[in-house]
C-alpha positions as CSV (number, residue, x, y, z in Angstrom):
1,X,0.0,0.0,0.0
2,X,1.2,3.8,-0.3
3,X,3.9,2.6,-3.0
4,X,3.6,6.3,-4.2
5,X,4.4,8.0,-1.0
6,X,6.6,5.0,-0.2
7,X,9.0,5.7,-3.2
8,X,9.2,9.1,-2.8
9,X,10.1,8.4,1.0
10,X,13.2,6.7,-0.2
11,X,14.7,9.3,-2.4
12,X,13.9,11.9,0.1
13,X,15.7,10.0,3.0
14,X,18.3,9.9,0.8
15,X,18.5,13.4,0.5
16,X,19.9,13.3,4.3
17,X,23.3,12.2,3.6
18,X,23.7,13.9,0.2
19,X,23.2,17.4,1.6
20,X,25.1,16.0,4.6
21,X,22.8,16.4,7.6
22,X,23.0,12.8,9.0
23,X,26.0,10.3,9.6
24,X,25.4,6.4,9.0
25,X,22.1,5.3,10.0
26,X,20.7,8.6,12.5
27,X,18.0,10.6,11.0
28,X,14.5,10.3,9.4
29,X,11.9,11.1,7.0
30,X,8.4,10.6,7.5
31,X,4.6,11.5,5.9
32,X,1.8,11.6,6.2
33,X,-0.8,10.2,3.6
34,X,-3.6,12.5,3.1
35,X,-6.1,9.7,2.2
36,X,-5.8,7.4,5.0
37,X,-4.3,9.5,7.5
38,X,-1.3,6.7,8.1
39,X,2.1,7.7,8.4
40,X,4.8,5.8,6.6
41,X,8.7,6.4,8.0
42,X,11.9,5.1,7.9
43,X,13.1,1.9,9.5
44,X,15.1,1.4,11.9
45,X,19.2,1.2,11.7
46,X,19.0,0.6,7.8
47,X,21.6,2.3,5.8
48,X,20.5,5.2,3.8
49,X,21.7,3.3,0.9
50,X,20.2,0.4,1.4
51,X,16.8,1.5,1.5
52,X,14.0,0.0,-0.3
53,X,10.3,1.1,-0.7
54,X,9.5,-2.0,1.2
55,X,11.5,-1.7,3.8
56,X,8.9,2.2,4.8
57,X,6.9,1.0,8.2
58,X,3.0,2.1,7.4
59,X,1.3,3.1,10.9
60,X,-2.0,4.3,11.6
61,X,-1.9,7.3,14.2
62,X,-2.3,5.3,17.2
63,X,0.9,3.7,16.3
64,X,0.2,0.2,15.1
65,X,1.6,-1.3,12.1
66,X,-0.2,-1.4,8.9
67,X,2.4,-2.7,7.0
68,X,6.0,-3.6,7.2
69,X,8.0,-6.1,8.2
70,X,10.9,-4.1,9.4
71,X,11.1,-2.3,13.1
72,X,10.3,1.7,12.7
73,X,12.1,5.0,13.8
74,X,13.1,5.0,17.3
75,X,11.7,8.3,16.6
76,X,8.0,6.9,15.7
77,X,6.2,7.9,18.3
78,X,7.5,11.3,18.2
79,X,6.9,11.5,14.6
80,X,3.0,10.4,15.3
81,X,3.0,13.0,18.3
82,X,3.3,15.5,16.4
83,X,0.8,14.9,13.2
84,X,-1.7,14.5,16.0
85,X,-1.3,17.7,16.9
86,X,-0.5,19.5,13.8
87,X,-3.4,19.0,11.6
88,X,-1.3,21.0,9.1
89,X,1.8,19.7,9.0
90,X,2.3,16.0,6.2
91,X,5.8,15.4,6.1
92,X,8.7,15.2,9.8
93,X,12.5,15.2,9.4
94,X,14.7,14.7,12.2
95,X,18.5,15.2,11.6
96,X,21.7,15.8,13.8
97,X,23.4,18.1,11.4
98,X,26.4,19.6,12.8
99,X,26.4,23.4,12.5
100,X,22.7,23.2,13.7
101,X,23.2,20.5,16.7
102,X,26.2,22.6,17.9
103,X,23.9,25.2,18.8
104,X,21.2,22.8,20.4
105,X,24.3,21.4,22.3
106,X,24.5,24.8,24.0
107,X,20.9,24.9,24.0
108,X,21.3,28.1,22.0
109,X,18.2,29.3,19.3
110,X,19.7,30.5,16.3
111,X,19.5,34.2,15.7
112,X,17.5,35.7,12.4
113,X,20.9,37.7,11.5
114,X,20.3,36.5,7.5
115,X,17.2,37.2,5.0
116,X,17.5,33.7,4.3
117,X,16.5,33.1,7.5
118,X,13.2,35.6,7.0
119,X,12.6,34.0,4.6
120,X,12.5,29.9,5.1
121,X,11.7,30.5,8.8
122,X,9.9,33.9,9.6
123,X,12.5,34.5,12.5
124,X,15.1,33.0,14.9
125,X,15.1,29.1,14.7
126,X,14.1,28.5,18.7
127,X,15.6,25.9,20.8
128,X,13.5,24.0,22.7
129,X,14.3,21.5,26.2
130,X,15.7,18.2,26.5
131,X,14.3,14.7,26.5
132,X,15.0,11.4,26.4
133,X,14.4,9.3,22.9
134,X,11.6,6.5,23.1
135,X,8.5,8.2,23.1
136,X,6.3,10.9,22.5
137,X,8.1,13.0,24.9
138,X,10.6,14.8,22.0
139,X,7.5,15.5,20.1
140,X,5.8,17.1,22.7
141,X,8.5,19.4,22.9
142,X,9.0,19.9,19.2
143,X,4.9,21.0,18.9
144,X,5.3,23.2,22.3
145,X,8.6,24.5,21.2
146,X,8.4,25.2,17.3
147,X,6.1,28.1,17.4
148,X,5.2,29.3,13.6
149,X,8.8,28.4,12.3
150,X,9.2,25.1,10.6
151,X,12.4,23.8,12.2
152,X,13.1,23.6,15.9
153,X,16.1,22.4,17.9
154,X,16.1,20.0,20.1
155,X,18.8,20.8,23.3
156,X,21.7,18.2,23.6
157,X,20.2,16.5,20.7
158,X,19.2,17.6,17.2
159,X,16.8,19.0,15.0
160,X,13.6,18.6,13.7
161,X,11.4,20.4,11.0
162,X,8.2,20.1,9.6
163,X,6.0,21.0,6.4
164,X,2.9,20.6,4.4
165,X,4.6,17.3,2.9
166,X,8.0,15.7,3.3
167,X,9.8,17.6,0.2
168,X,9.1,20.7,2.1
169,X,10.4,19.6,5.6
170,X,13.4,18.2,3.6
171,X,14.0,21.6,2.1
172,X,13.7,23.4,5.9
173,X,15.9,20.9,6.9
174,X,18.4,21.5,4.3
175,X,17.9,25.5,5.1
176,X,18.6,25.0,8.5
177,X,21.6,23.3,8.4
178,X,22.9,26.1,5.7
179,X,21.9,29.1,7.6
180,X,23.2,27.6,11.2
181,X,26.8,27.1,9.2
182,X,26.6,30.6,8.1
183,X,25.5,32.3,11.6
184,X,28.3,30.4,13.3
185,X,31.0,31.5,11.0
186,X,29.3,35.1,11.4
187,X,29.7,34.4,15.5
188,X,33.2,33.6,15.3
189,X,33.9,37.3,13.3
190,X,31.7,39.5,15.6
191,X,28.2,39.5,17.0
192,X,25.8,39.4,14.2
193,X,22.8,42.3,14.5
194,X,19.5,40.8,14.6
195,X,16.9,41.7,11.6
196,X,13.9,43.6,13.1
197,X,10.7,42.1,12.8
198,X,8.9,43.9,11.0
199,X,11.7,43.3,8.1
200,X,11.5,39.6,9.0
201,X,8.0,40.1,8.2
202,X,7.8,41.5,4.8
203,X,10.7,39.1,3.7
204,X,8.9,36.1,5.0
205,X,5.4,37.5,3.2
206,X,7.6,38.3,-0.1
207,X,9.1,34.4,-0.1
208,X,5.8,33.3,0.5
209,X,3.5,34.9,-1.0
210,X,5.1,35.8,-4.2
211,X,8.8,34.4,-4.5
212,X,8.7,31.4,-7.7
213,X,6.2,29.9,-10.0
């Protein structure tokens, strides 16, 4: 069921280590299928090269298997946390990448110093607490923590982002890890000035609203 989705899920996991946001097996993709509401997600501990379209876990939003033989995401029931309380949001990625994780090591939000930033993310990327991997307990604090920006960090641990579908949470992802190289390289010349927020604003209504096809 879900080959569709299922396929896609594959090349867009993919997309982890190409753009160089996870090492060996950490990380995830996940979606949500409009039509039966299930969530399909990576398994566990498979290489990102190894994938296979039947090797995506299907799992209805109370968290039992549909389909699959192999074991999901350690991060399932955070992923399924979340799309129960985000009617909006289709598609989770969870990474480590590094210029973004050093700051959640610190438990540090990064600052909207770039219109890049405005942007993708509407302000500051915000940092929220710390908890343990297992259950829904890091998805309670990505939904409490996240606020109207699509990526949140997660303190001592990693990041997360979200989207209408999984190809736009890959693409916040993607941004996050970009813009969190940049501001650190910015930190490590001066201290960055913040954009005010009513620039953040317009840029963020510009990108959009009217930004592309």
């Amino acid at each position: 069921m879900l080959e569709q989705l299922k396929n896609e899920l594959v090349e867009l996991n993919r997309e982890l280590p190409k753009n160089n946001l996870v090492a060996w097996t950490g990380g995830n993709v996940s979606a949500r299928d409009l039509e039966t509401g299930h969530m399909v997600i990576k398994p566990s501990g498979v290489p990102f090269d190894q994938l296979r379209p039947q090797d995506m876990v299907v799992l209805d939003m109370d968290g039992k298997i549909i389909e699959g033989t192999c074991k999901p995401s350690s991060d399932t029931y955070s992923h399924l946390y979340i799309y129960q309380h985000r009617e909006d949001v289709n598609g989770i990625v969870h990474t480590h990448s590094r210029y973004a994780t050093a700051f959640a090591a610190v438990g540090r939000s990064i600052p909207c110093v770039l219109t890049a930033m405005a942007d993708e993310f509407g302000g500051a990327i915000p940092c929220g607490g710390f908890a343990l991997i297992g259950d829904e307990a890091i998805g309670r604090i990505v939904v409490e923590s996240i606020g109207k920006s699509p990526a949140v960090l997660l303190k001592n641990h990693g990041v997360f982002t979200i989207g209408k579908n999984a190809v736009s949470a890959v693409k916040a992802a993607v941004m996050t890890e970009d813009v969190a190289a940049t501001v650190w390289m910015a930190l490590q010349i001066g201290n960055p000035e913040e954009i005010p927020q009513d620039q953040i604003d317009s840029l963020h209504k510009r990108y959009t609203g009217v930004y592309g096809q």
